[in-house]
C-alpha positions in Angstrom: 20.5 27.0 0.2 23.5 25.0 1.5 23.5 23.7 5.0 26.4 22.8 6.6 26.3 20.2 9.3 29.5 19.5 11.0 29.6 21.9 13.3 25.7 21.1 14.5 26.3 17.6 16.2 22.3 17.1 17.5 21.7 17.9 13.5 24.0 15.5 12.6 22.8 12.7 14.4 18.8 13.7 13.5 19.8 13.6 9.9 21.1 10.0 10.5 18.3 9.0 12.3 15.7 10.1 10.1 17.5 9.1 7.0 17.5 5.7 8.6 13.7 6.2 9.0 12.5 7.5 5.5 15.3 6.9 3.3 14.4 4.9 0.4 16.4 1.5 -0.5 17.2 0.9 -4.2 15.5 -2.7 -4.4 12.1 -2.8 -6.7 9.3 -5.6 -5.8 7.6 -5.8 -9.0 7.1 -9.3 -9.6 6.9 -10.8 -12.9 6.1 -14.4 -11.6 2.9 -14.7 -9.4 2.5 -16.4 -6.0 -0.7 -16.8 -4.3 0.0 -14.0 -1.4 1.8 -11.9 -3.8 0.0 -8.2 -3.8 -1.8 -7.1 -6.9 -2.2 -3.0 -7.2 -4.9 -2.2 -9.1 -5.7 1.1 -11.5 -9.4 1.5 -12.5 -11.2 4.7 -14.3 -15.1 5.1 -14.4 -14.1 7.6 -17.2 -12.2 5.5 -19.4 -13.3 2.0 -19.0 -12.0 -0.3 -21.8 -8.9 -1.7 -19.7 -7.5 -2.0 -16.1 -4.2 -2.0 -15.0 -2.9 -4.6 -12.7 0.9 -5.0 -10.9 2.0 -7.9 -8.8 4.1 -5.7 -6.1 5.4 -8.7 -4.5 4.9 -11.4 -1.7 3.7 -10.2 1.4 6.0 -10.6 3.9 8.4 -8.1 2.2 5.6 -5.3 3.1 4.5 -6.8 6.7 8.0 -7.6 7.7 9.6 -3.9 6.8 10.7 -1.6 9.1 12.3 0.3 5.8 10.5 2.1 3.3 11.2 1.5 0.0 10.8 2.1 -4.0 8.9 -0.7 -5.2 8.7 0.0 -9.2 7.6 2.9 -11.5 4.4 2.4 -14.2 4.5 5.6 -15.3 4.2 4.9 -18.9 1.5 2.1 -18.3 -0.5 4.9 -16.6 0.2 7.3 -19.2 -0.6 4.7 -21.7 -4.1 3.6 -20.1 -5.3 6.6 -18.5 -3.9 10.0 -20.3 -1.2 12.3 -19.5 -2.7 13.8 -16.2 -4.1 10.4 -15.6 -3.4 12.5 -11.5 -6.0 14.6 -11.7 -8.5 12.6 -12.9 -11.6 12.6 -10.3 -12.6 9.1 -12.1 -9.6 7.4 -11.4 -8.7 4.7 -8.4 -6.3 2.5 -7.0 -5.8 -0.1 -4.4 -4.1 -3.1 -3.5 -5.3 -6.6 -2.5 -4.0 -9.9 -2.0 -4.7 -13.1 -0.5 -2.8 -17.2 0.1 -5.8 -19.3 -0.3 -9.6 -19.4 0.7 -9.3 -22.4 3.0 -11.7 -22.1 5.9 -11.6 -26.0 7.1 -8.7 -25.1 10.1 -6.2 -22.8 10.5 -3.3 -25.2 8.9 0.0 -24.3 8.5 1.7 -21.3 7.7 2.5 -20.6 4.0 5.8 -19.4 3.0 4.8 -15.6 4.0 4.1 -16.8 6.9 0.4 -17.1 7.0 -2.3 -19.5 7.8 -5.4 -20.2 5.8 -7.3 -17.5 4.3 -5.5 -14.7 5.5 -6.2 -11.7 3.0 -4.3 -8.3 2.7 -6.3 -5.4 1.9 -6.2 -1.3 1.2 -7.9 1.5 2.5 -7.7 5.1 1.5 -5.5 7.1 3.4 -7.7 10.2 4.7 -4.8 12.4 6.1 -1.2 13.0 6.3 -1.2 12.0 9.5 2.5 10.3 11.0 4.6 7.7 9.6 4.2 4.5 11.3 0.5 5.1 12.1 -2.1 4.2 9.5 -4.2 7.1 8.4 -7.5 5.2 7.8 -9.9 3.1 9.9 -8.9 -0.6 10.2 -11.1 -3.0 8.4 -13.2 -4.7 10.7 -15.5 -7.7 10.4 -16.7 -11.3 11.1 -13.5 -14.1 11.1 -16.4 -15.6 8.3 -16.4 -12.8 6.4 -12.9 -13.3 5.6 -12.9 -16.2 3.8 -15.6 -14.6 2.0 -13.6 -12.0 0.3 -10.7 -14.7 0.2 -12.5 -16.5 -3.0 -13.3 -13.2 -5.5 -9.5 -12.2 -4.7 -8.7 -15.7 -5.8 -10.4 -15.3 -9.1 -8.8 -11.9 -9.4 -5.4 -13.1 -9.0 -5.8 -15.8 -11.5 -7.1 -13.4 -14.0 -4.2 -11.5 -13.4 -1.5 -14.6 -13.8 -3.1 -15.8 -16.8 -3.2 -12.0 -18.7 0.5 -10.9 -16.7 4.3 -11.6 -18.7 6.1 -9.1 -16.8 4.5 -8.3 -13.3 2.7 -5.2 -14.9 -0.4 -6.3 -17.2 -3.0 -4.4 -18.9 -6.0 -6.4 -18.8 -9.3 -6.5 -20.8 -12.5 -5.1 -18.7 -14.4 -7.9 -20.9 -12.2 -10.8 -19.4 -14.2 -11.9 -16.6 -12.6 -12.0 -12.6 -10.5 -8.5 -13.4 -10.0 -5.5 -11.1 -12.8 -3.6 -11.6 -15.0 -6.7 -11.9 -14.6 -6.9 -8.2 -14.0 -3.2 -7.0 -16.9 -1.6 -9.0 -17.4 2.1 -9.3 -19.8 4.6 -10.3 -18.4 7.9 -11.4 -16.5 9.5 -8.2 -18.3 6.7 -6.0 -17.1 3.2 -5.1 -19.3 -0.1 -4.4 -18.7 -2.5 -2.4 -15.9 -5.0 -2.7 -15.1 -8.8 -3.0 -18.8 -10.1 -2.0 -19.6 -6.7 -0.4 -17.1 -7.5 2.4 -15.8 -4.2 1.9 -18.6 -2.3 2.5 -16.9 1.3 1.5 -14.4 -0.2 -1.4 -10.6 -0.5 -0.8 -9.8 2.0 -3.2 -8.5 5.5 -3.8 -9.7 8.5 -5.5 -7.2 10.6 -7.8 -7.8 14.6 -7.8 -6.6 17.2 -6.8 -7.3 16.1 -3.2 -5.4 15.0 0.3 -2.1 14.3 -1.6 -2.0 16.5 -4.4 1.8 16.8 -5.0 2.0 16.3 -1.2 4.5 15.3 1.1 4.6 12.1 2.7 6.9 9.7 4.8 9.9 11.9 3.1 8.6 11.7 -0.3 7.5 14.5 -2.5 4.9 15.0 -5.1 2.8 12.2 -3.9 -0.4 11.8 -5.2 -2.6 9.1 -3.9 -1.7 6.9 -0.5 -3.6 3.6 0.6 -3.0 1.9 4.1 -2.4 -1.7 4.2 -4.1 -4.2 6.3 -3.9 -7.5 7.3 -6.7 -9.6 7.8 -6.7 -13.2 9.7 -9.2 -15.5 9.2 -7.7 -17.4 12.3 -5.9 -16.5 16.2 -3.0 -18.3 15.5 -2.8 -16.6 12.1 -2.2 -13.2 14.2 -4.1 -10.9 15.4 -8.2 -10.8 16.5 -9.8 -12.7 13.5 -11.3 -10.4 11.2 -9.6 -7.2 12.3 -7.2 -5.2 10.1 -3.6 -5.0 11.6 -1.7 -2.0 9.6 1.4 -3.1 7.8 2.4 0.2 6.0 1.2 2.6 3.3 1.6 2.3 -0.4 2.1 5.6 -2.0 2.0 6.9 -6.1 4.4 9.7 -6.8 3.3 12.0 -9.9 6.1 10.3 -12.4 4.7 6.9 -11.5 6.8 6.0 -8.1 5.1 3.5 -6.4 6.9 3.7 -3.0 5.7 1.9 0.1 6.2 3.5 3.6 6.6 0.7 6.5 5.5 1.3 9.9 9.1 1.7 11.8 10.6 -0.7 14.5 10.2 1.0 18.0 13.4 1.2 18.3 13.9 3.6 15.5 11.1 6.0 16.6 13.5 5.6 19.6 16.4 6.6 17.8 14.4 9.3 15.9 13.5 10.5 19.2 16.6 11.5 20.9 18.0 13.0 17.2 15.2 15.4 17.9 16.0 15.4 21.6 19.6 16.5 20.7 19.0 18.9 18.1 16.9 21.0 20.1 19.0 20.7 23.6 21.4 22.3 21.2 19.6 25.2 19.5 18.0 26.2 23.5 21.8 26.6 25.0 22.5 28.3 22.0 19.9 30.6 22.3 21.5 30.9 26.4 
């Protein structure tokens, strides 16, 4: 069906303002040189346990900084490769992300490059709904400031698994080399332990199936599979935020061909903008109905 919008001005300027909101930008953040507070997406399978697969998605402040959604990479093959052709469906296979500058607990110091103090860690949790764009769909980690450093040192260890094993931001890693993914985000056929020193209590992972996002919708994407929320976690006040307390930053997202697509939680002014699109549109349609 072919819409024609120039003679529909409220339509016009929703279309602007949402493709401002959910339109995806061209640039990719797969990183093939690692950082300390560059994130690390990780694929796991109880099912099929020889290997994990590990991406550096970038630093940080690209994802807590973005008012723009964006494509950040496909692994498609790689997932194909590791976990079969439907790799999907599979009830036995998760995903998160995880990352984290340093485990320094001495003071608060100074920010890093990103923008962040001493341990300050960045963590997923499984999106439960569809929920709106902009709000997480998850509960926000929650904890003692402690507790953060905690899980600061096993993500340390993980991420220099990862650099040692990774020549092109995407790495297939060995379940016998000690420190990788699963080593610290165990599971147990559909279940997940706890993760990084039992910190997180309920894992920070999500479950593949045909579940939630089954070919779904989400944040103007299609076909979406599997969504995580991402939080991040202070150690310290001047680091942002209550110690210890999740702030959301966005959603990551996996698309059936292998997308990996991250939705950022919008400027205000946008939802503004959004807003009176929606405002106009349907000022127009009610005097048309008049």
């Amino acid at each position: 069906m072919n819409i024609r919008y120039s003679s529909i001005p409220g339509a016009a300027i929703l279309i602007g303002c949402v493709s401002a909101l959910v339109g995806m930008s061209a640039h990719a953040a797969i990183t093939a040189n690692y950082t300390p507070g560059d994130l690390i997406l990780g694929f796991q399978s109880s099912a099929s346990t020889a290997t994990v697969l590990e991406v550096n998605i970038g630093p940080n402040a690209q994802f807590k900084n973005s008012s723009s959604p964006f494509l950040i990479g496909n692994i498609g093959t790689q997932l194909v490769n590791n976990f079969g052709a439907t790799w999907y469906d599979s009830p036995n296979l998760f995903f998160g992300v995880s990352g984290v500058n340093n485990n320094s607990s001495l003071s608060a110091g100074s920010a890093d490059p990103n923008g962040d103090f001493n341990s300050t860690i960045y963590a997923s949790r499984a999106r439960t709904s569809n929920g709106s764009v902009g709000l997480s769909g998850s509960v926000p980690w929650s904890f003692s400031a402690p507790s953060v450093t905690t899980a600061a040192s096993p993500l340390l260890q993980q991420a220099d698994t990862y650099n040692a094993n990774d020549v092109s931001g995407i790495a297939t890693i060995a379940t016998s080399v000690a420190n990788d993914w699963s080593d610290f985000n165990p599971v147990s056929g559909t279940a997940q332990n706890p993760a990084y020193a039992s910190v997180f209590a309920s894992g920070i992972q999500y479950r593949f199936d045909t579940g939630t996002f089954d070919t779904g919708n989400f944040g103007g994407l299609t076909d979406v599979e599997a969504a995580v929320d991402i939080y991040r976690i202070a150690r310290f006040s001047n680091g942002g935020g209550t110690p210890g307390v999740g702030t959301y930053i966005g959603t990551v997202a996996i698309e059936r061909d292998g997308d990996i697509q991250f939705v950022s939680v919008p400027e205000p002014a946008s939802l503004t903008f959004v807003g009176f699109g929606l405002a106009a549109l349907l000022g127009l349609r009610r005097r048309r109905a008049a």
